[in-house]
C-alpha positions in Angstrom: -48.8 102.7 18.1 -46.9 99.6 19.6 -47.4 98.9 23.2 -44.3 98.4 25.2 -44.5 96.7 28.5 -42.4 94.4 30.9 -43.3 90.8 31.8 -44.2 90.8 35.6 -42.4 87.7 35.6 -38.9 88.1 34.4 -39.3 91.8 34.0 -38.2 91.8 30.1 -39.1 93.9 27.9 -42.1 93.4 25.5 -43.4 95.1 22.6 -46.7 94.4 21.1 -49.2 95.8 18.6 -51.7 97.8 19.8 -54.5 95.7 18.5 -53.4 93.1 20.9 -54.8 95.1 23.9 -56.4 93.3 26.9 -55.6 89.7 24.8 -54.3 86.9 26.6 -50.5 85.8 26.5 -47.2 84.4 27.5 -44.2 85.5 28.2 -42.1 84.2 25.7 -38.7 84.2 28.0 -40.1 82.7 31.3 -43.7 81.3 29.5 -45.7 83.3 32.6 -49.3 84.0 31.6 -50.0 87.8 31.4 -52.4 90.3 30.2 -51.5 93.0 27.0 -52.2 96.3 28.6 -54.1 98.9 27.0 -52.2 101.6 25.6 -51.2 104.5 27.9 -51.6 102.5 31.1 -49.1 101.0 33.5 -47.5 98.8 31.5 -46.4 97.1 34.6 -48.8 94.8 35.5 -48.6 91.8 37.7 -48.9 88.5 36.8 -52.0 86.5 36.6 -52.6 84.8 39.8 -52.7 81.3 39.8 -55.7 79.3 40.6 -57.3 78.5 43.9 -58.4 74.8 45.2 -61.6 74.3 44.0 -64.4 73.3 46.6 -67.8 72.2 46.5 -70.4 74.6 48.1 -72.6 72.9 51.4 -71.6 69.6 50.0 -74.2 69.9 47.4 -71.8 68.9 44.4 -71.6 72.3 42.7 -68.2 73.2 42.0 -66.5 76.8 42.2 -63.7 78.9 42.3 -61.9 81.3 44.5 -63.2 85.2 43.6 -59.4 85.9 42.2 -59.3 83.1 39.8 -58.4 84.2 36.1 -61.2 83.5 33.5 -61.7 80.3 31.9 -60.0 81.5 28.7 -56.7 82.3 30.7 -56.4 78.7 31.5 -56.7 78.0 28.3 -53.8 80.1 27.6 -51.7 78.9 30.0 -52.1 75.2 29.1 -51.5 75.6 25.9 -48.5 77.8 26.7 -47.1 74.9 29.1 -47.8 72.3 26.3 -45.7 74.4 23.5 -43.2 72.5 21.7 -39.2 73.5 22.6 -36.8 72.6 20.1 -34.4 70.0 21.0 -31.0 70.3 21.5 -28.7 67.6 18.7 -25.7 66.5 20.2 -23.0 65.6 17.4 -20.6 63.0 17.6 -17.0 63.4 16.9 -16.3 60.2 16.5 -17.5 57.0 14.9 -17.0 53.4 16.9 -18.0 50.7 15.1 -16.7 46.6 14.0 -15.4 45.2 11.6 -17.7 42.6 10.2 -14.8 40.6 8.3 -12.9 40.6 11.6 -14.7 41.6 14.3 -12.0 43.9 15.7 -12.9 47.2 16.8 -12.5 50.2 14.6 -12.8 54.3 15.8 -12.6 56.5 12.9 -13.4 60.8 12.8 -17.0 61.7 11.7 -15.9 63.0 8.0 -15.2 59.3 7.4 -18.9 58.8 8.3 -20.6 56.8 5.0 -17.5 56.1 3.5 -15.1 53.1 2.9 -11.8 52.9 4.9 -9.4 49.8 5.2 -9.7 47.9 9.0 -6.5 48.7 10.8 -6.3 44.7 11.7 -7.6 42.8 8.4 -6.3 45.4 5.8 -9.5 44.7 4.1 -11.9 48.1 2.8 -15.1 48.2 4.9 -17.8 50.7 5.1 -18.3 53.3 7.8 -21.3 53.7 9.3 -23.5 56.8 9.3 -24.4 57.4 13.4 -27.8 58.5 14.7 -27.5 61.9 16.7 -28.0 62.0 19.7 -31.3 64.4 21.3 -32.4 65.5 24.5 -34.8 63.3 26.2 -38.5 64.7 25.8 -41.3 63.0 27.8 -43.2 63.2 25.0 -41.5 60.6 23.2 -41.5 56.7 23.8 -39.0 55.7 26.0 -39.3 51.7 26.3 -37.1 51.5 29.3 -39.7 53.1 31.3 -41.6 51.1 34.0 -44.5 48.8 33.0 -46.9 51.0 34.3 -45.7 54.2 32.3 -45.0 52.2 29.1 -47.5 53.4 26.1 -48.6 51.3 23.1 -45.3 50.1 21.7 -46.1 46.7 21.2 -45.8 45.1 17.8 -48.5 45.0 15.7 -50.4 42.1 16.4 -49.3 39.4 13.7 -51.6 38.5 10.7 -55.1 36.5 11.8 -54.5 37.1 15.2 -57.5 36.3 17.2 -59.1 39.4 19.0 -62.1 40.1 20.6 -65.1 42.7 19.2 -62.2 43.3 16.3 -59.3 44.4 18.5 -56.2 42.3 19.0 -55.1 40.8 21.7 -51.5 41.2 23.4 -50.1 37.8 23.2 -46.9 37.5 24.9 -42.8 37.3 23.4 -42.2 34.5 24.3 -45.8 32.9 23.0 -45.1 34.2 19.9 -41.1 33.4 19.6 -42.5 29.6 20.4 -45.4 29.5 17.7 -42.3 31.1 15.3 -44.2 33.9 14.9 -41.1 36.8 15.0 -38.5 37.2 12.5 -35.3 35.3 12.8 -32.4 37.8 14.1 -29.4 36.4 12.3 -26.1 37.3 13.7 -23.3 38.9 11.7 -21.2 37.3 9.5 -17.7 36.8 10.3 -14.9 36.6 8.0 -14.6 33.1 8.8 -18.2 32.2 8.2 -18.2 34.1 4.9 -14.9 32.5 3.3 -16.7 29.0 4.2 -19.8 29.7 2.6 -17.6 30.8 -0.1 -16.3 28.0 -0.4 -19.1 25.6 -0.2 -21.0 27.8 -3.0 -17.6 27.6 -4.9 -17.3 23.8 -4.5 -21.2 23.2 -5.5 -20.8 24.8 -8.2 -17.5 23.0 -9.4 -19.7 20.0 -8.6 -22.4 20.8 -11.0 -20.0 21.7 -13.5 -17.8 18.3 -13.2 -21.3 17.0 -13.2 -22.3 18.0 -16.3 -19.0 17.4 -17.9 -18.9 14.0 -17.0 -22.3 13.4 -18.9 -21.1 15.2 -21.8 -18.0 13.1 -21.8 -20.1 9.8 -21.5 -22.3 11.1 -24.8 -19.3 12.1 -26.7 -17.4 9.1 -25.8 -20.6 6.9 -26.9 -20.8 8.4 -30.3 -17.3 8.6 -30.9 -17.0 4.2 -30.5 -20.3 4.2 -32.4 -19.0 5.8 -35.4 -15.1 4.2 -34.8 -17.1 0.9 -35.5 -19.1 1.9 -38.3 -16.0 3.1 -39.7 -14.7 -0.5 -39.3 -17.1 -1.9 -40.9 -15.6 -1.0 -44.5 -12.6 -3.3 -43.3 -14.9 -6.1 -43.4 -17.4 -5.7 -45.5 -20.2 -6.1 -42.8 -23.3 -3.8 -42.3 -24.0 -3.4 -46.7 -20.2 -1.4 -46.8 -18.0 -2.8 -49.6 -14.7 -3.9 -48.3 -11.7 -1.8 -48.8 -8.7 -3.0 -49.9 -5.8 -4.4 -47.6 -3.7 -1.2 -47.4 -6.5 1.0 -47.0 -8.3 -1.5 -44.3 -4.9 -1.8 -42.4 -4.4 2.4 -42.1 -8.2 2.4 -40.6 -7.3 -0.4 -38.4 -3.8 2.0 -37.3 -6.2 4.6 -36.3 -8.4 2.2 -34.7 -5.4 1.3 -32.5 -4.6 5.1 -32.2 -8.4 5.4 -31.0 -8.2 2.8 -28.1 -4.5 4.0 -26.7 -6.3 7.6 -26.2 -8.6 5.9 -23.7 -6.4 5.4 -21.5 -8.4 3.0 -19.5 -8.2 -0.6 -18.0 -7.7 -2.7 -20.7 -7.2 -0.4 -23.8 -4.5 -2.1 -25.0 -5.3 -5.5 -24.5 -8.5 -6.9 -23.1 -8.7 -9.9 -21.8 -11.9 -10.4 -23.6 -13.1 -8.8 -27.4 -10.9 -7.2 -30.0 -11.4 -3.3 -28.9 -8.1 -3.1 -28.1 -5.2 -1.3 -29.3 -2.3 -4.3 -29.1 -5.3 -5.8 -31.3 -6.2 -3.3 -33.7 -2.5 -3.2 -34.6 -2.1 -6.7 -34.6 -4.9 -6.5 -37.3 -3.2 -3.8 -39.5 0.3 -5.8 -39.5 -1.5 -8.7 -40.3 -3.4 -7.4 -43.5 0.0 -6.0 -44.9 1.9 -9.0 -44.4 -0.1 -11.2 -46.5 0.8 -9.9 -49.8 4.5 -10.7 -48.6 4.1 -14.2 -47.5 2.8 -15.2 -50.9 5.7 -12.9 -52.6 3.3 -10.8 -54.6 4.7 -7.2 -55.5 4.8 -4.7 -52.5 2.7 -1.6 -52.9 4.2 1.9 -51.9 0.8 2.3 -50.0 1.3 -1.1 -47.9 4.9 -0.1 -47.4 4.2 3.3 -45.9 0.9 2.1 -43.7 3.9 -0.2 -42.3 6.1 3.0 -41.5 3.0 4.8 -40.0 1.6 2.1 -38.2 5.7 1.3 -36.3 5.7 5.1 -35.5 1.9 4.2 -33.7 3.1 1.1 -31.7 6.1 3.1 -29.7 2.9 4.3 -28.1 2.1 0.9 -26.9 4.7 0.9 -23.8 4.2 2.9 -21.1 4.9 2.5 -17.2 4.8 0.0 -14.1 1.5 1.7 -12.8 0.2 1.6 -16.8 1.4 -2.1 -17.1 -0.3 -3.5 -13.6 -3.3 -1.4 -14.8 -3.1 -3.2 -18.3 -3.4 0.3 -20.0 0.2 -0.2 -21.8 2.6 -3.0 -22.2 6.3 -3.3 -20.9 9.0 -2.0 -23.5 10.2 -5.8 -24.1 7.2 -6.4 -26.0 6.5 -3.1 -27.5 10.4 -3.2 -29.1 9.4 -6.6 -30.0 6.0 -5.2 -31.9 7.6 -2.8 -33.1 10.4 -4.5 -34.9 8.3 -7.3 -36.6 6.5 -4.5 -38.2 9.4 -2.5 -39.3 11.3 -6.1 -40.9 7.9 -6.4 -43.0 9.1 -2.8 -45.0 10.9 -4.7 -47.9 12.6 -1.4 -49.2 15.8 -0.6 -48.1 15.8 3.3 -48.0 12.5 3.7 -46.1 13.4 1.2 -44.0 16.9 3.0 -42.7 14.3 6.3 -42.3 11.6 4.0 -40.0 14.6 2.8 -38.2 16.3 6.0 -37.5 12.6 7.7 -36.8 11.5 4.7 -34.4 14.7 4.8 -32.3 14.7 8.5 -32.3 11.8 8.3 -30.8 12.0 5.6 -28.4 15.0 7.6 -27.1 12.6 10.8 -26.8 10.8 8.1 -23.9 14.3 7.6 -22.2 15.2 3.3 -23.2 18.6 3.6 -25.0 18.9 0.0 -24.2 15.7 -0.7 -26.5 16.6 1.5 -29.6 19.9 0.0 -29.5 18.7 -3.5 -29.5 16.3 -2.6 -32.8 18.9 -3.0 -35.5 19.3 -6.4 -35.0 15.7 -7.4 -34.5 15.0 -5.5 -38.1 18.2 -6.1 -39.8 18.1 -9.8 -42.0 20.6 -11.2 -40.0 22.7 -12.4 -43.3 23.7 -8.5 -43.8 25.8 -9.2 -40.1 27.6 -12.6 -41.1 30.8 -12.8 -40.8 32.3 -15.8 -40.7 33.6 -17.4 -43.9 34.1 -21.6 -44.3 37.8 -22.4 -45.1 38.5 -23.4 -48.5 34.9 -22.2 -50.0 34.9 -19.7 -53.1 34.8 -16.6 -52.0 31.2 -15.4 -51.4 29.8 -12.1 -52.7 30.4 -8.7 -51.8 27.4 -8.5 -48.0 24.9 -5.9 -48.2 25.7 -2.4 -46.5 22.1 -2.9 -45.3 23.4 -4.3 -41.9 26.4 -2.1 -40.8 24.2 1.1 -42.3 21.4 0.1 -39.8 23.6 -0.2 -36.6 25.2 3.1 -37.8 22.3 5.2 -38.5 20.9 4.0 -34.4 24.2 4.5 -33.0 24.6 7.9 -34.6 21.3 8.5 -32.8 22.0 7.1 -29.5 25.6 9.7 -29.9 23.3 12.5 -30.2 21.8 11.4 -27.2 25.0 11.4 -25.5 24.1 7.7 -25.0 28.2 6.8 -26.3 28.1 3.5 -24.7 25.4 2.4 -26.6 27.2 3.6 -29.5 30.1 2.4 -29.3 28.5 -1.4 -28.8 26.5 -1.0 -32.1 30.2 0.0 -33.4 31.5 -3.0 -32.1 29.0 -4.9 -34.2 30.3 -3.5 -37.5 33.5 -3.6 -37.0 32.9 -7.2 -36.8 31.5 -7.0 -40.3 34.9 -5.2 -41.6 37.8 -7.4 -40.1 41.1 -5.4 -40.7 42.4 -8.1 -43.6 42.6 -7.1 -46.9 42.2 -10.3 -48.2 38.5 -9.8 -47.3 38.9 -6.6 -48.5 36.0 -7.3 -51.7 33.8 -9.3 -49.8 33.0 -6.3 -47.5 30.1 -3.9 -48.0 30.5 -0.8 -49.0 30.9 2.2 -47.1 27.9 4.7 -46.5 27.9 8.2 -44.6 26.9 6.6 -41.5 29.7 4.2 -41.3 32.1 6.9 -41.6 31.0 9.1 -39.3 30.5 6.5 -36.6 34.5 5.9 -37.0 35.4 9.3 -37.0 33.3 10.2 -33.8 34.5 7.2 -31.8 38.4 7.6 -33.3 38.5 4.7 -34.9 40.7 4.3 -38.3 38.3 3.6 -41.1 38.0 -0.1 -42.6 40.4 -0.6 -45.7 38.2 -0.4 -48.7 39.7 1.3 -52.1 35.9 1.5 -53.8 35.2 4.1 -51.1 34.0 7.0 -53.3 35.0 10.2 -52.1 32.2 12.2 -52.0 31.2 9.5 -49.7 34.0 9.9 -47.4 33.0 13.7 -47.9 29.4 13.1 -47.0 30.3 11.3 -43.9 33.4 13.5 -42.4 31.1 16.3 -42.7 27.8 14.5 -41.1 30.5 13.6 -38.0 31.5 17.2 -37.9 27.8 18.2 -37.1 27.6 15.9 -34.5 30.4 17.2 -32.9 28.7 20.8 -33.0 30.5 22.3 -36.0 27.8 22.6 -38.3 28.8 25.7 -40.2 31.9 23.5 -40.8 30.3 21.0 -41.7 27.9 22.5 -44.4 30.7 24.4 -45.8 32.7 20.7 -46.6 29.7 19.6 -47.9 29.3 22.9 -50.1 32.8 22.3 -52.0 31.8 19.4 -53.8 31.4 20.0 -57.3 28.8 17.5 -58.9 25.2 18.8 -57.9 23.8 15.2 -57.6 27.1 14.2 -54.8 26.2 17.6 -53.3 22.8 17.0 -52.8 23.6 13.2 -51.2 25.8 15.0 -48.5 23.6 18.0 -47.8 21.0 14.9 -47.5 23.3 13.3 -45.0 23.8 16.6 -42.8 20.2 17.0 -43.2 18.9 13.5 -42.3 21.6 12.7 -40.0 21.7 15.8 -37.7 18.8 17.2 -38.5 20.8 20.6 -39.7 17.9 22.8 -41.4 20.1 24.9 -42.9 21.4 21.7 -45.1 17.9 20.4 -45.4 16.3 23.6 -46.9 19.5 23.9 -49.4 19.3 19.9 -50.2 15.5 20.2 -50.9 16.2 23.8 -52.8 19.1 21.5 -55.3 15.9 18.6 -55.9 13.7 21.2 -57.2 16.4 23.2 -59.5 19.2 21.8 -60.4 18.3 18.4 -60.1 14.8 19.1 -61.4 15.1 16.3 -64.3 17.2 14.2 -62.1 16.7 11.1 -61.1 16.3 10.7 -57.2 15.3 8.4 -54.9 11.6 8.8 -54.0 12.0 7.4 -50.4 14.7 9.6 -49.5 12.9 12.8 -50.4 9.8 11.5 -48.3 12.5 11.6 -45.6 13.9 15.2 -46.6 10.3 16.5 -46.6 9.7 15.2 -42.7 13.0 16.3 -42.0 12.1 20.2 -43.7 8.7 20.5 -41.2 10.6 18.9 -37.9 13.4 21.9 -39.0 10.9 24.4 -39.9 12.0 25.0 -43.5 9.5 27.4 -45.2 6.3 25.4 -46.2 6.7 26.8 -49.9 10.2 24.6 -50.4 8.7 21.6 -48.7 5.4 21.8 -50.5 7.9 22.3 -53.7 9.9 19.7 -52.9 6.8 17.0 -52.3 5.7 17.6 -55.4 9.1 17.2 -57.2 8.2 13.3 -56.3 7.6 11.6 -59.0 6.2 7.8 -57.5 2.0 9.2 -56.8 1.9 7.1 -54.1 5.4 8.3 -52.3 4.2 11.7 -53.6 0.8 12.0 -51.7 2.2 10.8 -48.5 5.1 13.7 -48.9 1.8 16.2 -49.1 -0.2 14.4 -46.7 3.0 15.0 -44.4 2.4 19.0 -45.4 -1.5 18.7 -44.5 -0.9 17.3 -41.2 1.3 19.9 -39.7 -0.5 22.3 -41.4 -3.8 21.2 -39.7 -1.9 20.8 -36.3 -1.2 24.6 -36.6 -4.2 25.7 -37.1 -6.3 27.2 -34.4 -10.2 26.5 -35.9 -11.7 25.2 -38.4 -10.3 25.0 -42.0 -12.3 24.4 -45.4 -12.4 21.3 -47.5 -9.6 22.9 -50.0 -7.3 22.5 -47.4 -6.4 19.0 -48.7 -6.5 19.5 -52.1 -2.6 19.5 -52.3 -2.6 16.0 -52.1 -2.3 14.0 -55.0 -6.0 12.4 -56.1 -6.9 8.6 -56.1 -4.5 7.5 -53.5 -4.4 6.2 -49.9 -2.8 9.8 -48.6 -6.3 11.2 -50.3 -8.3 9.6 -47.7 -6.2 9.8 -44.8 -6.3 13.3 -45.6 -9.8 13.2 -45.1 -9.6 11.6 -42.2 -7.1 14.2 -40.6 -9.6 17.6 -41.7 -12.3 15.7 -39.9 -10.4 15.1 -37.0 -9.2 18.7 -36.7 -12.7 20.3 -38.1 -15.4 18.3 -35.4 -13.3 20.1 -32.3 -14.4 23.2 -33.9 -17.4 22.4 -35.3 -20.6 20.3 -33.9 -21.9 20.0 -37.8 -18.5 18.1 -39.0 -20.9 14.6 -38.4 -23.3 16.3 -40.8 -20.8 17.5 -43.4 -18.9 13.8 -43.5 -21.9 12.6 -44.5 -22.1 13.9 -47.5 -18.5 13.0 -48.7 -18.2 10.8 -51.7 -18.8 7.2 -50.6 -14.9 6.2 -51.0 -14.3 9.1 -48.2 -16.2 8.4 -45.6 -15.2 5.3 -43.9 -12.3 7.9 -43.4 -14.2 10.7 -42.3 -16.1 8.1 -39.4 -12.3 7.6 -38.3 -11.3 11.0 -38.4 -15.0 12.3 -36.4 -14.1 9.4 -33.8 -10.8 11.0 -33.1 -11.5 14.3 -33.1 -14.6 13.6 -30.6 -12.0 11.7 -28.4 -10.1 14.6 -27.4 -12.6 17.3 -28.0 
């Protein structure tokens, strides 16, 4: 049965079992050493006495212990009952204090935040909370560092690697020995927000560096092999290097792009070096100067050498540029680019393409902001006999002037009106009215009234010149072109709509069209070529201007492709669809396929300059276009090298 007893000690009550009798023990309340009774007997007992001094008996070393001393096994007992372990108490914060390592400003948050993410109260920015160590009573049996010297145990760091010890056991080499010989670890401080958005920024800006770097050696590659293959290109404009020479229309549109080429480089003497041919003023120079040999000997004029002319005067409004440009010789002043450009526009010998280069030129050139320049182009580009007007006294009377003249000043000042540039205007009017002295005498010496004449007087107010021959779809044609230009375009297309004959129809839908750029009359002009004036006879020149006009408007691509091929000169006709390529290609956002240019019409000069623009456009989108050129027939590829030079350029 169970043995029931009290402690002699704290007098609480104990039960045992029974086989426990006369064993050793401890209270477990006040840990005082005791004795189990036996069963039956007075349960209580005292408590064991504690031990006595030992002595030594006569001095003779031998030690012993007082007669009431407990047996050895007690002791025992009783150490190992005083060495027993007590839990420790774990004190638990409520609280977590900690800083914020972007800021550094102090942050107190409750313990269920503990381990999570919270935003700083100062920065705003989300930082981490940390997890805090409870806190536990101190125990003498742990390590306490702060204790004195003398009581410290064997904390010491292990003794780094290769120490030197003696008989294999290391040696305690001081801190500061070892902080000196850089033995420790580094103990980096924090990062503050400061430090961190600099090294940002320097890891930021190498890496910038390294790109621009690497850029910069790319560009220096491309820009190599894109001059290597401009000049191989060349090459077939000479004949040098085994290539045959091309022809001079052909040579001079390579020697345009060439031009083209060196005004992208935008670079201290790109236009015009003071040493070597590489640059553009040159290369255009060149071009004009292959063209304007046939003319000098007064050979017949090609359509090919006539439209090369009207690209390459489009090319050198680029020339001009700004002061900073000028002083950097990267562009010329706008004196001698006007001046450039109108010696290349007088070499276009016909008429009707002529007006168009004129009216695209000074359109143009007041896009760049100089209405004093595009007004001053008429009579640079005019033959100055279309402008006479003075008569000797008592001469026969000379022959009816050419409308060439007046039609020219018109068709600038109509554009410097649009441009609400009406000074200008009105001083180019000033010019023809000279040509149309109010006598009517003179009456059939005076050239004939055009569109452009007519609606010059009607926007300035000014009572039309007295001329009978006038035709009045003409006077149509040009009432309604001045009603566009004064905003009333419905109006305007509906005047133009009531004429009866399709073919005077057509020439003042053409005027609204060409004139003020209306794409409502362009579309319905180009529609009238195609249908009702399908086995009509009509200008080839003026459609070529129609179709420009239809993809500056936007007129769907099917009527404009429809009406380039109602063209019936090849020549005039591939350049119409070469038109159609290029703003097709300028649309597109990657590579296209080689079919791409078969709208344009085989075996002419638009067939290779087509060529030329699908390399262009295909090598920024393709690193095997080089590869592909190559194999073009041999009549293509000094227009391919153009194209891949080009197309490199502003890759």
């Amino acid at each position: 049965m169970p043995i029931k007893f009290k402690c002699p000690g704290c007098q609480k009550g104990l039960t045992v079992k029974d086989e426990l009798a006369g064993k050793k023990a401890t209270c477990p309340a006040c840990r005082t050493p005791l004795t189990i009774p036996a069963p039956g007997s007075n349960a209580n007992l005292p408590a064991l006495p504690k031990s006595a001094p030992a002595t030594v008996n006569g001095g003779k070393g031998k030690v012993t212990t007082a007669e009431n001393d407990p047996p050895r096994g007690n002791v025992e007992d009783l150490a190992a009952s005083l060495l027993a372990e007590v839990p420790n108490k774990v004190e638990t914060p409520q609280f977590v204090e900690f800083t914020c390592p972007l800021c550094d400003s102090p942050i107190k948050v409750g313990m269920d935040l503990a381990g999570k993410q919270t935003p700083c109260p100062e920065c705003r920015r989300i930082v981490k909370v940390p997890v805090p160590q409870a806190k536990k009573e101190a125990d003498w049996r742990q390590a306490d560092r702060s204790l004195p010297s003398g009581a410290r145990q064997n904390l010491e760091q292990p003794a780094p690697e290769g120490a030197w010890g003696v008989g294999g056991r290391a040696q305690r080499v001081s801190v500061d020995a070892l902080e000196e010989a850089g033995a420790l670890p580094e103990q980096r401080e924090p990062l503050t927000a400061r430090k961190i958005i600099l090294r940002s920024v320097m890891g930021v800006s190498g890496v910038a560096l390294l790109v621009i770097s690497v850029m910069l050696i790319l560009n220096l590659f491309t820009a190599g092999k894109a001059k290597k293959l401009l000049a191989e290109s060349l090459q077939y404009t000479t004949g040098e290097g085994g290539k045959e020479r091309l022809g001079d229309e052909a040579a001079a549109a390579l020697l345009t792009a060439a031009g083209e080429f060196h005004l992208r480089r935008n670079e201290r003497d790109c236009v015009k070096p003071e040493k070597g041919d590489e640059g553009a003023w040159n290369q255009f120079t060149k071009a004009r100067t292959r063209l304007a040999g046939s003319r000098a000997s007064g050979g017949a004029v090609s359509p090919e050498s006539e439209l090369v002319l009207f690209d390459l005067a489009l090319a050198q409004i680029n020339l001009a540029g700004d002061k900073k440009a000028i002083e950097e010789r990267m562009r010329l002043d706008w004196t001698t680019t006007s001046r450039e450009v109108a010696q290349t526009l007088a070499l276009i010998k016909n008429p009707e393409l002529r007006r168009e280069a004129l009216r695209l030129t000074a359109r143009r050139i007041l896009a760049l902001g100089q209405p004093k320049i595009a007004a001053l182009l008429p009579s640079q580009v005019v033959p100055m006999q279309a402008l006479r007007t003075t008569r000797e006294p008592g001469s026969a009377a000379p022959p009816r002037l050419s409308s060439e003249g007046p039609e020219a000043l018109a068709v600038v000042a109509l554009e410097l009106w649009k441009a609400n540039q009406q000074d200008e205007a009105r001083n180019l009017l000033a010019q023809i009215q000279a040509v149309y002295p109010n006598d009517k005498k003179l009456e059939g010496q005076m050239p004939l009234l055009v569109p452009e004449v007519i609606a010059l007087y009607t926007l300035a107010g000014q009572s039309l010149p007295p001329l009978k021959e006038t035709p009045e779809t003409t006077r149509v044609a040009g009432t309604a072109l001045a009603l566009a230009l004064q905003g009333k375009a419905e109006e305007a297309r509906t005047l133009a709509g009531r004429v009866n004959a399709p073919l005077s129809r057509y020439d003042a839908l053409l005027a609204l069209a060409l004139g003020a750029g209306d794409k409502e009359s362009a579309e319905s002009a180009s529609r009238l070529a195609t249908n009702e004036l399908a086995n009509q006879a009509l200008s080839p020149w003026t459609m070529l201007a129609l179709v420009l006009t239809d993809l500056q408007g936007g007129v769907p691509e099917e009527t404009t492709l429809a009406l380039a091929n109602r063209i019936r000169e090849p020549a005039v006709q591939g350049w119409a669809q070469l038109a159609l390529v290029r703003d097709r290609l300028s649309k597109a956002p990657g590579k296209v396929e080689d079919s791409a240019i078969g709208v344009v019409e085989a075996k002419t000069l638009a067939q290779g300059l087509a060529h030329l623009t699908l390399a262009e456009h295909n090598v920024r989108h393709e690193s095997g276009m080089t590869r592909q050129v190559e194999t073009w027939d041999e009549g293509w590829k000094p227009f391919g090298y153009a194209g891949l030079a080009l197309g490199l350029q502003s890759k």
